[in-house]
Short mmCIF file of the C-alpha atoms (twelve columns), coordinates in Angstrom:
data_MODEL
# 
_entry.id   MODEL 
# 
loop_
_atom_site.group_PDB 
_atom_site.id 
_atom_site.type_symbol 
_atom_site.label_atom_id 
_atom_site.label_alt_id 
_atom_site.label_comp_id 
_atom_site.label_asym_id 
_atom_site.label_seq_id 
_atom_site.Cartn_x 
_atom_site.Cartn_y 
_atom_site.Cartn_z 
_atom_site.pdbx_PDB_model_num 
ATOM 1   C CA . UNK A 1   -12.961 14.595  -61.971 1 
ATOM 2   C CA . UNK A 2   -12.667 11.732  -59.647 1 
ATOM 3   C CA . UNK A 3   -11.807 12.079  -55.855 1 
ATOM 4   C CA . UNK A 4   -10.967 9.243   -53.968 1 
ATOM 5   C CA . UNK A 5   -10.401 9.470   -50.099 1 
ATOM 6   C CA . UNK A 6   -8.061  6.987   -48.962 1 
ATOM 7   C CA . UNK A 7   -6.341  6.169   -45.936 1 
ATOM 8   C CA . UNK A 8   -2.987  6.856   -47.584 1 
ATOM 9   C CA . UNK A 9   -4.053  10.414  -49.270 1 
ATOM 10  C CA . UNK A 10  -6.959  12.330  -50.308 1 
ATOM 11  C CA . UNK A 11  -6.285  12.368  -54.463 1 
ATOM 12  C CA . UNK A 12  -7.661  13.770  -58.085 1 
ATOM 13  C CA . UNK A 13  -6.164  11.936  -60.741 1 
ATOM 14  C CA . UNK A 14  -7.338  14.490  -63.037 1 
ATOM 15  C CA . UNK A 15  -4.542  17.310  -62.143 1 
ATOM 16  C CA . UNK A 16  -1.811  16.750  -65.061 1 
ATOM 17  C CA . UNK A 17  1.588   16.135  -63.505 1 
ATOM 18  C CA . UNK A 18  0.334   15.717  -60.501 1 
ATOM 19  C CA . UNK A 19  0.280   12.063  -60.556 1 
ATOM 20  C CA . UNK A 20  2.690   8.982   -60.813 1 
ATOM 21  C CA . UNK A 21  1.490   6.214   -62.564 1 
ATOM 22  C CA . UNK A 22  2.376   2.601   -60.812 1 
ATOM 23  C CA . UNK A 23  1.846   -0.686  -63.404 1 
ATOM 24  C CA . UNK A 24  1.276   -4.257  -62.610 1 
ATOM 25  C CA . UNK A 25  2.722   -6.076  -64.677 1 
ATOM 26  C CA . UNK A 26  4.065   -9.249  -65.668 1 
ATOM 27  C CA . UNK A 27  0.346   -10.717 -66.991 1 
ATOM 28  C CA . UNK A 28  1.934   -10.886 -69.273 1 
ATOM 29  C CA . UNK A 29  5.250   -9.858  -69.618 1 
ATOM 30  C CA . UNK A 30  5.228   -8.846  -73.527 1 
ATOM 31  C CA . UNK A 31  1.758   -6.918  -72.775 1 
ATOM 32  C CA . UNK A 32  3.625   -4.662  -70.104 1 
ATOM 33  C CA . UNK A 33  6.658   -3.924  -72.122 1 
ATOM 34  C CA . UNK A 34  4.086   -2.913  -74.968 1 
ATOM 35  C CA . UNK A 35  2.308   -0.129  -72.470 1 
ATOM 36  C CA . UNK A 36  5.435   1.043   -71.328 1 
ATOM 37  C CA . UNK A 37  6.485   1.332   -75.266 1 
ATOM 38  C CA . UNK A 38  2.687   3.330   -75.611 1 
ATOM 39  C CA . UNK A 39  3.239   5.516   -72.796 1 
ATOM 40  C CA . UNK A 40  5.967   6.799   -73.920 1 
ATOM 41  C CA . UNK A 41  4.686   7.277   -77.590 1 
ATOM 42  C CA . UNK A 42  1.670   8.875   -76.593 1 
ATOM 43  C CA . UNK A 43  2.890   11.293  -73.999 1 
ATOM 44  C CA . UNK A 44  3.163   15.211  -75.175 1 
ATOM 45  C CA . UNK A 45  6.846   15.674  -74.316 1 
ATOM 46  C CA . UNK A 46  10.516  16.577  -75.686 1 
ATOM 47  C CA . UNK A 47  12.864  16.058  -73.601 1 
ATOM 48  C CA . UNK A 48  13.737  13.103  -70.782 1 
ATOM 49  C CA . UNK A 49  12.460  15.249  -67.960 1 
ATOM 50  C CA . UNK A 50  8.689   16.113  -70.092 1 
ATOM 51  C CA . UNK A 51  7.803   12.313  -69.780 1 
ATOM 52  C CA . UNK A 52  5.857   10.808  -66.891 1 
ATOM 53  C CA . UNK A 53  6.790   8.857   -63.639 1 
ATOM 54  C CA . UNK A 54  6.053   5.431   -63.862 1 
ATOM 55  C CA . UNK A 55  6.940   2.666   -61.248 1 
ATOM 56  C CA . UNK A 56  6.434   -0.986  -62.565 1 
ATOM 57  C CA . UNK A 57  5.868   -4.223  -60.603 1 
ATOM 58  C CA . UNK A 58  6.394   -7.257  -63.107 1 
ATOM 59  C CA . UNK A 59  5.006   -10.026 -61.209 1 
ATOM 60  C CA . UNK A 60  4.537   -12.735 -63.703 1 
ATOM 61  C CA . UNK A 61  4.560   -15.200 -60.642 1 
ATOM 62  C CA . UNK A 62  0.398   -14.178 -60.144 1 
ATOM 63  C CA . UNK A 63  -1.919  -17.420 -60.953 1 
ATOM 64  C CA . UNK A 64  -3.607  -16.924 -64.061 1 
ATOM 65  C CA . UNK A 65  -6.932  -14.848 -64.323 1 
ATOM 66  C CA . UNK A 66  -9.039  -17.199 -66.917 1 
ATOM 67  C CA . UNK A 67  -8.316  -20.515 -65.455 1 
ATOM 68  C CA . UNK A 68  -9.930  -18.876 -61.580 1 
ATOM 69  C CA . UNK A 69  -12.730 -17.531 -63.101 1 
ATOM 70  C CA . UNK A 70  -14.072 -20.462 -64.777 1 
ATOM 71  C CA . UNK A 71  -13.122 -22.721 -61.324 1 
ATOM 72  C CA . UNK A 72  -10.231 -24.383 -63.429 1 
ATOM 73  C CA . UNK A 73  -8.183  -23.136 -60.418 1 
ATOM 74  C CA . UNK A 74  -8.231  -22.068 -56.735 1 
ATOM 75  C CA . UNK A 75  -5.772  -20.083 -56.687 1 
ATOM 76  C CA . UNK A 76  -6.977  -16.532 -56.828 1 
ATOM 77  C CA . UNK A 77  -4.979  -13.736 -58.560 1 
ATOM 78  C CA . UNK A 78  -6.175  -11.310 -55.846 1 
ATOM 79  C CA . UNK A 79  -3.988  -11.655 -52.973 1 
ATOM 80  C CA . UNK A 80  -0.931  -11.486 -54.964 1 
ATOM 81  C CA . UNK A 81  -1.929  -8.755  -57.034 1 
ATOM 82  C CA . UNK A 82  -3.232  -6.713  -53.906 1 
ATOM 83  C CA . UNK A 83  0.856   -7.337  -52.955 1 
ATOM 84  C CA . UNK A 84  2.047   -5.744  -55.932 1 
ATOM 85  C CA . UNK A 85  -0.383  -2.795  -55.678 1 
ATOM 86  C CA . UNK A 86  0.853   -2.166  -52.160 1 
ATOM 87  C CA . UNK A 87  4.216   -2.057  -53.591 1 
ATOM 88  C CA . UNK A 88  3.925   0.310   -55.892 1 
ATOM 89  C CA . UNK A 89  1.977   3.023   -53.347 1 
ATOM 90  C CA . UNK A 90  4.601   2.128   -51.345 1 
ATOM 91  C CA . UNK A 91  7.199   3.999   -53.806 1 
ATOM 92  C CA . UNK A 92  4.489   6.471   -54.487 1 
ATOM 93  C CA . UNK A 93  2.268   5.712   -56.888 1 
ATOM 94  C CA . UNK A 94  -0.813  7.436   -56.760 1 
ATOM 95  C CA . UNK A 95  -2.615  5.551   -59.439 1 
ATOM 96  C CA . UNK A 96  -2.481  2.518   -60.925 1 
ATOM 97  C CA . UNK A 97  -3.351  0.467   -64.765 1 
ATOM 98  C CA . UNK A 98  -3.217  -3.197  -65.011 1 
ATOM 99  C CA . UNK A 99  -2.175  -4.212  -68.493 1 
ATOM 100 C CA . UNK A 100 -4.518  -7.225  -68.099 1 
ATOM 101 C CA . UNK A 101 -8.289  -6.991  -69.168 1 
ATOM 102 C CA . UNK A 102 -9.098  -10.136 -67.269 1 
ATOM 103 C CA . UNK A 103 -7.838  -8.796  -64.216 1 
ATOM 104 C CA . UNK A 104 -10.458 -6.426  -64.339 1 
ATOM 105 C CA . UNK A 105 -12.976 -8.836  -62.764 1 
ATOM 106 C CA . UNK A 106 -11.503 -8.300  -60.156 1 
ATOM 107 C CA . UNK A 107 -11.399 -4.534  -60.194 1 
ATOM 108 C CA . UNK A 108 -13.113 -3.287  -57.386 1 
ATOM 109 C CA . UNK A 109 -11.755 -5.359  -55.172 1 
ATOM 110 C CA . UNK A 110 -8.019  -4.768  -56.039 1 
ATOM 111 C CA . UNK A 111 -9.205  -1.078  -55.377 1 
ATOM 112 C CA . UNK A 112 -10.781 -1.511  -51.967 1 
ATOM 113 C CA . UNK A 113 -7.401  -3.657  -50.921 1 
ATOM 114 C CA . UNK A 114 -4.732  -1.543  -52.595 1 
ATOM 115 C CA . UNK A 115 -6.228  1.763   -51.662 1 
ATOM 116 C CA . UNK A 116 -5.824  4.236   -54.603 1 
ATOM 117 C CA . UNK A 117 -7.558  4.402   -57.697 1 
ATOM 118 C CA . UNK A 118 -6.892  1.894   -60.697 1 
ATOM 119 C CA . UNK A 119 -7.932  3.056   -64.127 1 
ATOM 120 C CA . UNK A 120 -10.852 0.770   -65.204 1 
ATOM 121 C CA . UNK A 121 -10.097 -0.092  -68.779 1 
ATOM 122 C CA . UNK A 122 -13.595 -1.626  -69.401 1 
ATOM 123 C CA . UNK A 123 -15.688 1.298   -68.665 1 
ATOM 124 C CA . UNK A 124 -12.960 3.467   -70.587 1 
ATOM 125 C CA . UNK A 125 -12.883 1.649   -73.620 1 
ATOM 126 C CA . UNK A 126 -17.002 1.725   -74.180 1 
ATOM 127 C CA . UNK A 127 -17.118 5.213   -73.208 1 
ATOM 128 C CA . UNK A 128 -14.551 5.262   -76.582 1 
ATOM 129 C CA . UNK A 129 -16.967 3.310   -78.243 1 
ATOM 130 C CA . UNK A 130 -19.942 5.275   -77.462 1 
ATOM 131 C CA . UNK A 131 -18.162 8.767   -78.368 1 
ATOM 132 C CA . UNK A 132 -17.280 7.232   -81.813 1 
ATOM 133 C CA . UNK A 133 -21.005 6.223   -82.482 1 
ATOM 134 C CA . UNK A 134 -20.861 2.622   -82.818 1 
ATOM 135 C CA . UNK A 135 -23.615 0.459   -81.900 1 
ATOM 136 C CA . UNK A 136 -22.420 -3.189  -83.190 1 
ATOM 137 C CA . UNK A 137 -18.938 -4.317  -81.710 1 
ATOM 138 C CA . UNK A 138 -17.207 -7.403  -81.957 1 
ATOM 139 C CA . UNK A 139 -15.528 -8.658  -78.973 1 
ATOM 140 C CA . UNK A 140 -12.032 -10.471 -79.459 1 
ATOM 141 C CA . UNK A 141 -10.436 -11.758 -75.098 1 
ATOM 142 C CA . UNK A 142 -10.023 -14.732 -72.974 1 
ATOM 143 C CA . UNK A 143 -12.507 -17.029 -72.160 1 
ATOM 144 C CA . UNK A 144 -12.542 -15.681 -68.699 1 
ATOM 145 C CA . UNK A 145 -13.210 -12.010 -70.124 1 
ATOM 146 C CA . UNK A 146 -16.204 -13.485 -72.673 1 
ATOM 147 C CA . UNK A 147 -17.435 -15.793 -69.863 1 
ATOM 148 C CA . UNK A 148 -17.456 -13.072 -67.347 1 
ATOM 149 C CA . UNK A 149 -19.368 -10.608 -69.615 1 
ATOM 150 C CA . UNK A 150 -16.775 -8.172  -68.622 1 
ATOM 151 C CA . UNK A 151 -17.029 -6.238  -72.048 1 
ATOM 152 C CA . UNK A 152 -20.887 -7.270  -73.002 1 
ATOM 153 C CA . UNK A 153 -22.510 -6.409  -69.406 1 
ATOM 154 C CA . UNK A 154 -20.651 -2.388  -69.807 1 
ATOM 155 C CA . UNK A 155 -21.855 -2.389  -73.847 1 
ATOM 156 C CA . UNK A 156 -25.389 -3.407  -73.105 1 
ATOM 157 C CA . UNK A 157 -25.451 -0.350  -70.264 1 
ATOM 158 C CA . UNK A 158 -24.995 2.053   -73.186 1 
ATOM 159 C CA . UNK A 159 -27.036 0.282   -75.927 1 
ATOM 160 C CA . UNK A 160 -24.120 -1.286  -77.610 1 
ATOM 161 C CA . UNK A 161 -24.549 -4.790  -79.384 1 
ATOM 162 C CA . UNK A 162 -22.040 -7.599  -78.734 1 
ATOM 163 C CA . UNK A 163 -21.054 -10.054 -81.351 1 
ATOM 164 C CA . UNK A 164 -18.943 -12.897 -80.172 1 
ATOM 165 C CA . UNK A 165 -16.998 -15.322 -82.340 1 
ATOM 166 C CA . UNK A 166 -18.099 -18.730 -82.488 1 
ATOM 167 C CA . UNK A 167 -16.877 -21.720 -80.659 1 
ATOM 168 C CA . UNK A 168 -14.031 -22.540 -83.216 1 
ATOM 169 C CA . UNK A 169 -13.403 -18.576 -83.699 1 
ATOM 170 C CA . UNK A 170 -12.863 -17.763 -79.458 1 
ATOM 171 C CA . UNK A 171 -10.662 -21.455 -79.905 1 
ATOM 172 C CA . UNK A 172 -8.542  -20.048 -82.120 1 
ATOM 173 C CA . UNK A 173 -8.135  -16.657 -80.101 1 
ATOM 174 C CA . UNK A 174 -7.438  -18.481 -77.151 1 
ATOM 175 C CA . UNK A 175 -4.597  -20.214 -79.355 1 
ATOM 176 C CA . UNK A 176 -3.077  -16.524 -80.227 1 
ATOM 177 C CA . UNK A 177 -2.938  -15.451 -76.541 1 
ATOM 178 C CA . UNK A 178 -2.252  -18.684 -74.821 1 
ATOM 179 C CA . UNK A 179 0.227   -20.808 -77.040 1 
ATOM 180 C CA . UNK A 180 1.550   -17.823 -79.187 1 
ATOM 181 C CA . UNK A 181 1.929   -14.171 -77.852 1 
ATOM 182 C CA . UNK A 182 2.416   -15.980 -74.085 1 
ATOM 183 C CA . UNK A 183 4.857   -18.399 -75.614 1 
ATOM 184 C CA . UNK A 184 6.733   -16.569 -77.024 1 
ATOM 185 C CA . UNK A 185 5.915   -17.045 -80.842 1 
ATOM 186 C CA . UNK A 186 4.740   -15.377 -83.665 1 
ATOM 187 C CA . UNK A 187 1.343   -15.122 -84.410 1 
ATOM 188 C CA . UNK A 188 -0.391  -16.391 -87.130 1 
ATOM 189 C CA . UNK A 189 -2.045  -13.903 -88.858 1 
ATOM 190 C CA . UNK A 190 -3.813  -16.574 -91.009 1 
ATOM 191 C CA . UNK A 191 -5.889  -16.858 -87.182 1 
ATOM 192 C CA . UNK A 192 -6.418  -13.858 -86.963 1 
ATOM 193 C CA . UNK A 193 -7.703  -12.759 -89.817 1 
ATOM 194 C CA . UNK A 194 -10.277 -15.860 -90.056 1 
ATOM 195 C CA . UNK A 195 -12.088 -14.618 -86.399 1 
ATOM 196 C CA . UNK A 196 -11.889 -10.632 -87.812 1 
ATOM 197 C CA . UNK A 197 -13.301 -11.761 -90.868 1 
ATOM 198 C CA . UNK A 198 -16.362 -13.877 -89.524 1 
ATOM 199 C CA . UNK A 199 -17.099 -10.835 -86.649 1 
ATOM 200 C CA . UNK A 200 -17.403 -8.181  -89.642 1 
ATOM 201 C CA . UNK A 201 -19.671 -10.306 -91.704 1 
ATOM 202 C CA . UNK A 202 -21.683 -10.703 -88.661 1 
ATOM 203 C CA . UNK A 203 -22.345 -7.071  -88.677 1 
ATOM 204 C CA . UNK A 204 -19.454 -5.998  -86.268 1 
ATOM 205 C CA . UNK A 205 -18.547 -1.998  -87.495 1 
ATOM 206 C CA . UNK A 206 -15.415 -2.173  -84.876 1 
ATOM 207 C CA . UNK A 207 -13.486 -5.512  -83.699 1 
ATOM 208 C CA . UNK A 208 -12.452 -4.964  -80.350 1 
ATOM 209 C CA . UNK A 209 -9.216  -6.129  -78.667 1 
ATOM 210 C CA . UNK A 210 -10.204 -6.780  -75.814 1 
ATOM 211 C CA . UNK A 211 -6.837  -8.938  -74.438 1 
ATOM 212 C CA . UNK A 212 -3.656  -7.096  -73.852 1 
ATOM 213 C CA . UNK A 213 -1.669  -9.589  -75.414 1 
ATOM 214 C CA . UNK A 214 -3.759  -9.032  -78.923 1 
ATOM 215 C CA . UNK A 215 -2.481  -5.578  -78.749 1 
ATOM 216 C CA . UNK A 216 1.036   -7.094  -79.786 1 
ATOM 217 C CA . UNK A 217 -0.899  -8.253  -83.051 1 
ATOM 218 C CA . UNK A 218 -1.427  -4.667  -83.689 1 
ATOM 219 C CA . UNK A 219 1.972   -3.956  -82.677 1 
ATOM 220 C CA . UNK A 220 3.538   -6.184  -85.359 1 
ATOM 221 C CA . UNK A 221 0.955   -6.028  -88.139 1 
ATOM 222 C CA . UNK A 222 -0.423  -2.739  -90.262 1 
ATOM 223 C CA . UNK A 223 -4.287  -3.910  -89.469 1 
ATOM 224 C CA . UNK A 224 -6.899  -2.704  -91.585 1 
ATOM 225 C CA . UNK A 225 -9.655  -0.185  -90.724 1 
ATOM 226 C CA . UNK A 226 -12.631 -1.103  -87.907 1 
ATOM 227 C CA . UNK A 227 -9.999  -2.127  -84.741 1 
ATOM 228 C CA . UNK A 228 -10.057 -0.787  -81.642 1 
ATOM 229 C CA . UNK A 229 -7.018  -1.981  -78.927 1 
ATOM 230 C CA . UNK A 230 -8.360  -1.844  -75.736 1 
ATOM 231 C CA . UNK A 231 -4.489  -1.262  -74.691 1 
ATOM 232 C CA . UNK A 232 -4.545  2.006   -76.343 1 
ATOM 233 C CA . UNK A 233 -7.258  3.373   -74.862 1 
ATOM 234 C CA . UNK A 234 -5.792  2.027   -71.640 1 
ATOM 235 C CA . UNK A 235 -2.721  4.101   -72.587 1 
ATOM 236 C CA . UNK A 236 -4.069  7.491   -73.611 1 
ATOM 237 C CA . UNK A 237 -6.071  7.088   -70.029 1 
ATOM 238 C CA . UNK A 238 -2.839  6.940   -68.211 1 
ATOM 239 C CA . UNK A 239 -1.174  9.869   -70.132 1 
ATOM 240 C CA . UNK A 240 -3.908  11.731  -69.826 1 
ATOM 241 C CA . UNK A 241 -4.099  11.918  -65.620 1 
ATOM 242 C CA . UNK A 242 -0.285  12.627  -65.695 1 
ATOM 243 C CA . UNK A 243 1.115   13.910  -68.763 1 
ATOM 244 C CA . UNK A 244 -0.295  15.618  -72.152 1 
ATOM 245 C CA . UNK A 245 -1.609  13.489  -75.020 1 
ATOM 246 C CA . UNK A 246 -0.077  13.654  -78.091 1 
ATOM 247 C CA . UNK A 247 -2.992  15.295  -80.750 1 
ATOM 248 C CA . UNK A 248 -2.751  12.446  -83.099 1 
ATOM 249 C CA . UNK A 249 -3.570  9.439   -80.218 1 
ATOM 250 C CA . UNK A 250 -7.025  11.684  -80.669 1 
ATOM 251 C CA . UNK A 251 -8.610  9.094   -82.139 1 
ATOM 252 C CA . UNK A 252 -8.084  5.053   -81.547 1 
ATOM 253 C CA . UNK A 253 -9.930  3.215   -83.900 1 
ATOM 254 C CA . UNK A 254 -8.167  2.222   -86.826 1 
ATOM 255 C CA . UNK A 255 -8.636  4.531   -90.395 1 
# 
């Protein structure tokens, strides 16, 4: 259970139905459309009036998370997010998920600021991890997620091993995210498949996707077993504080 007092309203985000879910969006745009698409998939209902409330803000107009965090920019994300978030308690939102792993460097800030809880997709996916047994991940995201240690500082608090692709391998991830899935293109599953490979034979058990916009890879391609989309369990989070789960999102890693 989490209870967080607030100055707009005292709240438990684990009461089902009791919640609407607010989204910002727009980093990027395809990643949004794809929770909205998993939201809807994953939630336990049959008719229009079963599904959740969901208020989006797509503000695609936010300065971009990698290029602040490694000083390529001074133009922080924060105040523009913090609008958004305001935005969406403003039409009642009472919790919010941020289809952008990068963006959670900045998490507990954006929470202080906005006022109302934001699901922490970090600490959610390694608690998936952890359940599943897995002690040997390999860690696909931006250079401002492997920079930041989002993912490895989390793992390392619950004895989990990170293996990171190699200069050429995070290159050509960088390529998928930046110049493909945010431009517009098709990936390259020839990419793809060269950084998965090299993380397995490194002694990965489960490849992480640990950027919003590799989710659409997932999307668009039948992958293999060993993945886990860190937009999934973002997903199932959401569903789960205000809707029912469908049984079969039970498990995330790919069989």
């Amino acid at each position: 259970m989490v209870t967080v007092q607030t100055s707009i309203k005292v709240m438990r985000i684990d009461e089902v139905g009791m919640n609407m879910l607010g989204i910002i969006g727009g980093l990027g745009p395809m990643a949004t459309a794809y929770l909205m698409q998993l939201l809807t998939q994953m939630s336990d209902a049959g008719t229009d009036q079963e599904h959740m409330e969901i208020v989006v803000y797509s503000k695609p107009s936010i300065p971009d998370r990698t290029q602040y965090i490694l000083g390529k920019s001074d133009r922080s994300p924060v105040p523009e997010m913090v609008l958004a978030g305001r935005k969406l308690v403003e039409f009642g939102a009472d919790l919010i998920a941020v289809p952008c792993i990068t963006a959670h460097y900045f998490h507990d800030e954006l929470e202080r600021q906005i006022g109302i809880p934001i699901i922490n997709a970090i600490t959610e996916t390694v608690q998936c991890i952890e359940q599943e047994k897995i002690d040997r991940v390999g860690l696909m995201a931006t250079d401002g997620t492997i920079q930041s240690g989002l993912f490895q500082k989390e793992l390392k608090r619950h004895n989990i091993q990170s293996i990171l692709p190699a200069a050429d391998g995070q290159r050509e991830i960088m390529h998928m995210i930046y110049e493909e899935v945010k431009a517009g293109r098709a990936v390259d599953p020839e990419h793809f498949r060269n950084v998965s490979d090299r993380l397995f034979s490194q002694g990965a058990q489960v490849i992480l996707l640990g950027c919003t916009e590799l989710s659409l890879i997932k999307r668009d391609f039948v992958l293999p077993a060993g993945y886990l989309d860190v937009m999934d369990v973002l997903a199932r989070k959401a569903v789960q504080c205000c809707n029912h789960v469908r049984e079969e999102y039970s498990a995330l890693i790919t069989r």
